[in-house]
C-alpha positions in Angstrom: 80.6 73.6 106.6 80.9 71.9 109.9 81.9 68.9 108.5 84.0 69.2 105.6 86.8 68.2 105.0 89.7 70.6 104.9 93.0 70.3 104.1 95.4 72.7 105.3 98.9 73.7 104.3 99.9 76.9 106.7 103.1 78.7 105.9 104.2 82.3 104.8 103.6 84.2 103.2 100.7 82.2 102.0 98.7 79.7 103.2 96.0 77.6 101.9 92.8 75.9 103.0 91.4 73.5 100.6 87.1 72.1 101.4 87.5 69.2 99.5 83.8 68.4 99.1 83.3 72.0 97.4 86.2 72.2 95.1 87.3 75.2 96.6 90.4 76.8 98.2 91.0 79.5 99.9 94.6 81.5 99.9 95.4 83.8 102.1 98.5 85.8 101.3 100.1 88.3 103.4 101.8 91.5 101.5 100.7 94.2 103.9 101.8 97.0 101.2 100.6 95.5 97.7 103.9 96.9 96.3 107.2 94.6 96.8 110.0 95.2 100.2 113.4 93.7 99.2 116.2 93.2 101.0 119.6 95.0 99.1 123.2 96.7 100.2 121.4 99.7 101.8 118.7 97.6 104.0 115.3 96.8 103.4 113.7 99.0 100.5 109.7 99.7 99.4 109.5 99.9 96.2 106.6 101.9 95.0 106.6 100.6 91.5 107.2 97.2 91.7 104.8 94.6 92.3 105.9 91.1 91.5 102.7 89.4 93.4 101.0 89.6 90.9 102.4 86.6 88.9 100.6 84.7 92.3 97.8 86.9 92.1 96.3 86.6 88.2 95.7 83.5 88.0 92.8 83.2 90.9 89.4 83.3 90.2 88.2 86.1 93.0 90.8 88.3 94.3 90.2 90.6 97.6 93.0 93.2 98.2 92.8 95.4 101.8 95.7 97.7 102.1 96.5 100.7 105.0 97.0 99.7 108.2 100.6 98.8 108.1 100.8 101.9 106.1 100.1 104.0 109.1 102.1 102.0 111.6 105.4 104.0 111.5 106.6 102.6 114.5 107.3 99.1 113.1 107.5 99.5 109.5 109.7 96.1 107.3 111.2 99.1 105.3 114.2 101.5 105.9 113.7 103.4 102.5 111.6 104.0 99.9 112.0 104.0 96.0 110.3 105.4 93.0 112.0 104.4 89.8 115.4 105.5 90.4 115.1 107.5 93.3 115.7 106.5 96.8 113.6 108.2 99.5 115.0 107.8 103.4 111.0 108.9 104.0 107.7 110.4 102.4 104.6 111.7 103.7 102.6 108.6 104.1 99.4 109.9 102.1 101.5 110.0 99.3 103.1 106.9 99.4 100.3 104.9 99.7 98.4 106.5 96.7 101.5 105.6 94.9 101.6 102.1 96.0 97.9 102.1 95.0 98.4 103.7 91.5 100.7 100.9 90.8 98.6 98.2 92.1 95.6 99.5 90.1 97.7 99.8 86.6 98.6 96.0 87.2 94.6 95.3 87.2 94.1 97.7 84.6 97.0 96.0 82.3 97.0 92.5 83.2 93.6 91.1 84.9 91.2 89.9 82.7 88.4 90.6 85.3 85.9 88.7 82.6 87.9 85.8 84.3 88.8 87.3 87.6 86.3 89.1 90.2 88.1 92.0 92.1 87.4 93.2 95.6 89.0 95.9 97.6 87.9 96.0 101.1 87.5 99.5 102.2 89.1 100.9 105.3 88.8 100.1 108.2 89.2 103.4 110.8 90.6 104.0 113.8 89.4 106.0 117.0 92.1 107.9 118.3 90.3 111.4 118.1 87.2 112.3 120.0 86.7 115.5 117.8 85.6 112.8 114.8 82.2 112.0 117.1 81.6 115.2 118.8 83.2 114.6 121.9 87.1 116.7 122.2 88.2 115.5 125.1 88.6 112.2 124.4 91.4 110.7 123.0 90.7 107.2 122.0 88.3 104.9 122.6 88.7 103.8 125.9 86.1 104.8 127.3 83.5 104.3 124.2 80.4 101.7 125.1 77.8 102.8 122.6 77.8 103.3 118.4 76.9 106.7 117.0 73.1 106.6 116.1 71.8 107.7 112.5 74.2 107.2 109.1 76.6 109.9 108.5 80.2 110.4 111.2 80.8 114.0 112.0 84.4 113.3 110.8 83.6 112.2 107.8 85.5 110.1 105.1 89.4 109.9 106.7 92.3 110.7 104.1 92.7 107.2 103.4 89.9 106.6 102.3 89.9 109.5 99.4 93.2 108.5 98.5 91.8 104.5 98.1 88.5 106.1 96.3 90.7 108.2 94.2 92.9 105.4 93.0 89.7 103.4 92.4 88.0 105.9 90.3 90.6 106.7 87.8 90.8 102.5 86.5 89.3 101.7 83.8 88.9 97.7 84.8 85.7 96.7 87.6 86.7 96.4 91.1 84.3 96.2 93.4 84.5 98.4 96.0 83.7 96.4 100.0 83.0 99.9 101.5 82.9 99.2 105.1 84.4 102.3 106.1 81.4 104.9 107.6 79.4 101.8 109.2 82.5 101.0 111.1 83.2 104.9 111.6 79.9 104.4 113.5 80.9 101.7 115.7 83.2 103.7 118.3 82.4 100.9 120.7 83.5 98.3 118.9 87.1 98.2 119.6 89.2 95.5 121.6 90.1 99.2 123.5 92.4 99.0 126.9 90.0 95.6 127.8 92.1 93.5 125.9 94.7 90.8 127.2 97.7 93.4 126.9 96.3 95.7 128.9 96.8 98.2 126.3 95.1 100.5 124.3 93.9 99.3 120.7 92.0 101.4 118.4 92.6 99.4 115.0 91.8 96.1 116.0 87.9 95.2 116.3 85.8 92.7 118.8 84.0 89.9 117.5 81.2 89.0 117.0 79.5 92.2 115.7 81.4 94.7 113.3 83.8 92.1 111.5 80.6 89.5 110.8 78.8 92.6 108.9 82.0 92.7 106.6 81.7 89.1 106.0 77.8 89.1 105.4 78.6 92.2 102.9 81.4 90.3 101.3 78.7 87.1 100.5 76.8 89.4 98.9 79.2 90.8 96.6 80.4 87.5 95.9 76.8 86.0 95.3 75.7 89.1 92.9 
């Protein structure tokens, strides 16, 4: 759409591009957890159960979730505790808190949604390379050094813990969500990484390069959305 016209209105934690000559917007809102942070007395608290997005959320037409990455950044997490109903956790193992956070995403859909009305997408995960035992090689530790994908369809590491903890959640709902499983054919691409050749100079094993790995997601994403 090279020459639409879009209007844009930029802010957090949503923004919104509008193409005028197709009716359609676009939102992009950034809640990296699903479940709600909020600031009280004690500092800033994750709250496993809460999710108050969702009053933003149900009245779209498509929704597409993605969820983890900021759950495995320890380093700078926006939280100082965590709570579950009534009890206050200084920390948890992070598996467990993210199935949690998941659960209570996926009873929203389950109870609120009316996915007649509203398509739902979760984009898989999205792996990292920090582990040269995943692709047969044990002396690496990261993907520095990583210029070529893994041939055939299967990675010798198989599916990370993550990713049965998001299929897990997704199994046990009762409403449709389509599942954007991206996970193995990125497993594949070791190479594809931003790596130590970035404009930090460091190492980055989350992050991918465009174009290649990312444009798959988006031609697998048209699909879904088209069928």
């Amino acid at each position: 759409m090279p020459q639409a016209t879009i209007i844009k209105d930029i802010k957090e934690p949503i923004s919104t591009l509008t193409y005028q000559d197709y009716n359609v917007s676009l939102m992009v809102m950034t809640a990296y957890y699903l479940v709600d942070i909020e600031v009280e007395g004690i500092g800033r608290v994750l709250k496993l159960d809460s999710i108050k997005n969702g009053e933003i959320w149900k009245n779209m037409d498509i929704l597409i979730f993605n969820s983890w990455l900021w759950w495995y950044n320890r380093i700078d997490k926006p939280w100082d505790y965590i709570q579950e109903g009534n009890t206050i956790y200084k920390d948890m193992d992070i598996f467990v808190a993210y199935k949690k956070g998941l659960t209570t995403w996926a009873n929203w859909v389950d109870s609120v949604l009316d996915t007649t009305k509203t398509k739902v997408i979760f984009q898989g995960i999205t792996p990292s390379h920090y582990n040269g035992e995943n692709w047969n090689e044990p002396g690496e530790k990261n993907c520095a050094r990583q210029t070529q994908p893994l041939s055939g369809s299967t990675y010798p590491g198989g599916t990370p813990m993550e990713g049965v903890v998001l299929n897990q959640v997704l199994s046990n709902m009762s409403k449709p969500v389509y599942l954007l499983d991206i996970t193995t054919l990125s497993q594949l691409r070791k190479d594809a990484h931003p790596s130590s050749y970035n404009m930090f100079k460091g190492m980055d094993c989350t992050h991918w390069c465009l174009s290649g790995l990312p444009d798959t997601w988006n031609q697998l994403l048209s699909a879904a959305l088209i069928d």
